[in-house]
C-alpha positions as a Python dict, from the first residue, in 0.01 Angstrom:
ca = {
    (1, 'X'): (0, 0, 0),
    (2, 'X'): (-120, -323, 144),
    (3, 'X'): (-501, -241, 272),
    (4, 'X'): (-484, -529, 551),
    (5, 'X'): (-716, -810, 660),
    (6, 'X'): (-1059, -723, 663),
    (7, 'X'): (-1246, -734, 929),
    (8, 'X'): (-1609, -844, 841),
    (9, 'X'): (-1927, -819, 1015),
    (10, 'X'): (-2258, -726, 910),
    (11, 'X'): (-2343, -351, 828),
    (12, 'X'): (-2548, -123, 644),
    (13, 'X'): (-2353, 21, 354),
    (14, 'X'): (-2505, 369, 378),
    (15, 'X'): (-2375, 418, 756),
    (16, 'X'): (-2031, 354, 624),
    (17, 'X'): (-2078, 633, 374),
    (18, 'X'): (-2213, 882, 619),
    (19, 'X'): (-1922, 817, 809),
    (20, 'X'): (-1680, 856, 514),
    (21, 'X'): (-1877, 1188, 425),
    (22, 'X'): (-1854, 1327, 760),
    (23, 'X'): (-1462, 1322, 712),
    (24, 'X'): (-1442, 1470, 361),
    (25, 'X'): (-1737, 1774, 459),
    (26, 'X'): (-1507, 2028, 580),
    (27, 'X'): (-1282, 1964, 282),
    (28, 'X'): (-1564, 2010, 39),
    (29, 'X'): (-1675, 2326, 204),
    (30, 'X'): (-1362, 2447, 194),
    (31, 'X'): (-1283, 2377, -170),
    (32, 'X'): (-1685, 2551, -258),
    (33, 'X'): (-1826, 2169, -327),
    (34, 'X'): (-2161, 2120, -222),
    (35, 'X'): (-2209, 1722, -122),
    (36, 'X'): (-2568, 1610, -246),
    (37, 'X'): (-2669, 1231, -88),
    (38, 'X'): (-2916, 993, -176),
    (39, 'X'): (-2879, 711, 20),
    (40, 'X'): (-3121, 408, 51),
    (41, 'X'): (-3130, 165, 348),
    (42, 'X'): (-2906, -118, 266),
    (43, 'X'): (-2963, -489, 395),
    (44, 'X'): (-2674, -537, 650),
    (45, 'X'): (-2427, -737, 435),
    (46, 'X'): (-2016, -847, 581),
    (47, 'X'): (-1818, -605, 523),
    (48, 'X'): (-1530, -399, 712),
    (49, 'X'): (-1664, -89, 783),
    (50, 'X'): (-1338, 82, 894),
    (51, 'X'): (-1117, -47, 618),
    (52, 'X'): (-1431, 10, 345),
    (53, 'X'): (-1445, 377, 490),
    (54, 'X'): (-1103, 482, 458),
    (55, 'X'): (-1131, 341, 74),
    (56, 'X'): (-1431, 524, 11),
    (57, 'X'): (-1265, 868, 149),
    (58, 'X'): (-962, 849, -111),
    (59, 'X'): (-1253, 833, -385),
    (60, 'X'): (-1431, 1085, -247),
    (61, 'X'): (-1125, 1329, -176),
    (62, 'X'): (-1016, 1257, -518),
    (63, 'X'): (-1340, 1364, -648),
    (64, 'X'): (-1310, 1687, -442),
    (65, 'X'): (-945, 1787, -530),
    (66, 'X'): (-1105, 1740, -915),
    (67, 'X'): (-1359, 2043, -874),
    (68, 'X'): (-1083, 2344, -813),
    (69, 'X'): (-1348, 2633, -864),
    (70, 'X'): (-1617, 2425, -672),
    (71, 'X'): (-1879, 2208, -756),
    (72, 'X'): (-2113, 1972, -701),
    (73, 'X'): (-2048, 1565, -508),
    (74, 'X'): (-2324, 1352, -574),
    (75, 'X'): (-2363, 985, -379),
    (76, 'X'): (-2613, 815, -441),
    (77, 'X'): (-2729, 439, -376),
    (78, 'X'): (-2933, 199, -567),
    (79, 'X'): (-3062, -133, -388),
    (80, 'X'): (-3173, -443, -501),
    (81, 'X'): (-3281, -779, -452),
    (82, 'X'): (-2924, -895, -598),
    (83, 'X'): (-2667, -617, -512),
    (84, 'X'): (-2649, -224, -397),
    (85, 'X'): (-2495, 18, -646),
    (86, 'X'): (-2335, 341, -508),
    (87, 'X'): (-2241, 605, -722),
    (88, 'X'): (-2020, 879, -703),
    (89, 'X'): (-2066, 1151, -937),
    (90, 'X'): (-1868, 1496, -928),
    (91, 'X'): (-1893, 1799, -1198),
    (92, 'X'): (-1496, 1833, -1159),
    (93, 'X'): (-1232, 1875, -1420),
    (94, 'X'): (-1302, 1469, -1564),
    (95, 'X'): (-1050, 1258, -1701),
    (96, 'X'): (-926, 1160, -2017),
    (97, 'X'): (-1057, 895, -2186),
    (98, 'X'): (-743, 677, -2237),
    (99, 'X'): (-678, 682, -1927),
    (100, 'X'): (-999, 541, -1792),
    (101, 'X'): (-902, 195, -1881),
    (102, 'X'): (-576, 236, -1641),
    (103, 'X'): (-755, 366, -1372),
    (104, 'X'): (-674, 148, -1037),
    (105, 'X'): (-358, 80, -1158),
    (106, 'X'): (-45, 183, -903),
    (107, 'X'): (112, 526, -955),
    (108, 'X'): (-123, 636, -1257),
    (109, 'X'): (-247, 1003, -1101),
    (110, 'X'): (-396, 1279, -1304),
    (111, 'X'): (-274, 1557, -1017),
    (112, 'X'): (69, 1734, -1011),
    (113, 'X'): (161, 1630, -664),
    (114, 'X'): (-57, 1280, -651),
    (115, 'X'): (133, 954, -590),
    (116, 'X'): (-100, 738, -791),
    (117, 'X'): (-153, 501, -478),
    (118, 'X'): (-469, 602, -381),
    (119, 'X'): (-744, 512, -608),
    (120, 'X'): (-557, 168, -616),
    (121, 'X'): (-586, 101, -255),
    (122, 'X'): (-933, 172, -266),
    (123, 'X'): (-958, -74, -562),
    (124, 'X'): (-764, -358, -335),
    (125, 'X'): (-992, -278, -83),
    (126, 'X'): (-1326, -289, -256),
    (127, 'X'): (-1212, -612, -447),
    (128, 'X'): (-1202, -753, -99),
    (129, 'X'): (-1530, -700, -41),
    (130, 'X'): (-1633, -868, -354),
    (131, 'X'): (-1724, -541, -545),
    (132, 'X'): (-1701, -380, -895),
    (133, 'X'): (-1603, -43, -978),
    (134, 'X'): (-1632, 141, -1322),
    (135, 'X'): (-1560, 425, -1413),
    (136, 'X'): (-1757, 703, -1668),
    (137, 'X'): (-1564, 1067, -1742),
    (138, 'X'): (-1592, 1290, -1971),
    (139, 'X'): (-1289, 1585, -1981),
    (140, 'X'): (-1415, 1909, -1885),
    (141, 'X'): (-1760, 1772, -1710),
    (142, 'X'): (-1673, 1549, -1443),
    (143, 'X'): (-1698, 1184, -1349),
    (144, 'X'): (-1929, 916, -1222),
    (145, 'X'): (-1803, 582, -1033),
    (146, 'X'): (-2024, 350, -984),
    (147, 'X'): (-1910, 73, -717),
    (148, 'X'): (-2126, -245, -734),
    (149, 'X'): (-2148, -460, -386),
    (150, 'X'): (-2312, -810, -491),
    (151, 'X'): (-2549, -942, -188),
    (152, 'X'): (-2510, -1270, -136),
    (153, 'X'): (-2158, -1334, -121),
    (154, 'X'): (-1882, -1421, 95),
    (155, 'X'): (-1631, -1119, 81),
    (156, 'X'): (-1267, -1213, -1),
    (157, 'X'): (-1114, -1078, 338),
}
């Protein structure tokens, strides 16, 4: 589970998602998920846009594997002067709401075959690069996460 040393270098945030999406678009068709993007410009910031990618496909695969008679994938980003917020909303199956305080914690999955390592690595690996990630679910109508990259500041990697 270790997500390795980060390799930092300045990039824009929404060419890393692109790239993540590109990976997860058969998938979604596949599963009936349409993938909706909004994505703003970012200021090139450090960060490791290989390692950041494969962290923001396990979110976004999870988020897939949640809408089992299809759906809709929303990602969006928000800049500002301080940070960029990107968001990640699906109208899957949600997740309870006692559970939401454990999420990112290893082995805690939701799915019947899931090892519960995923969403943690991507937490590791987005806590390297100095962001935030909360999470909003409601059962039965899906989830948002909304991952908060502060500009500004020296990753940890």
């Amino acid at each position: 589970a270790k997500s390795g040393a980060c390799r930092l270098e300045p990039n824009d945030l929404a060419q890393v998602v692109e790239a993540a999406v590109l990976l997860i678009e058969s998938m979604a068709k596949k599963q009936g998920v349409q993938v909706v993007k909004n994505l703003a410009p970012t200021p090139h910031f450090l960060i490791d846009p290989y390692i950041l990618q494969g962290g923001l496909y396990n979110l976004l695969t999870n988020a897939i594997e949640s809408m089992t008679n299809g759906g809709i994938l929303t990602i969006e980003s928000i800049v500002t002067t301080k940070e960029v917020e990107l968001l990640i909303r699906d109208t899957g199956s949600g997740i309870e709401e006692s559970l939401l305080p454990q999420i990112g914690q290893p082995f805690l999955s939701t799915k019947e075959k899931g090892t519960g390592l995923g969403v943690y690595i991507s937490k590791q690996i987005l806590e390297q690069h100095n962001a935030k990630m909360e999470w909003v679910s409601k059962k039965g109508t899906g989830t948002t996460i909304s991952i908060i990259f502060p500009l500004g500041e020296s990753p940890k990697g």
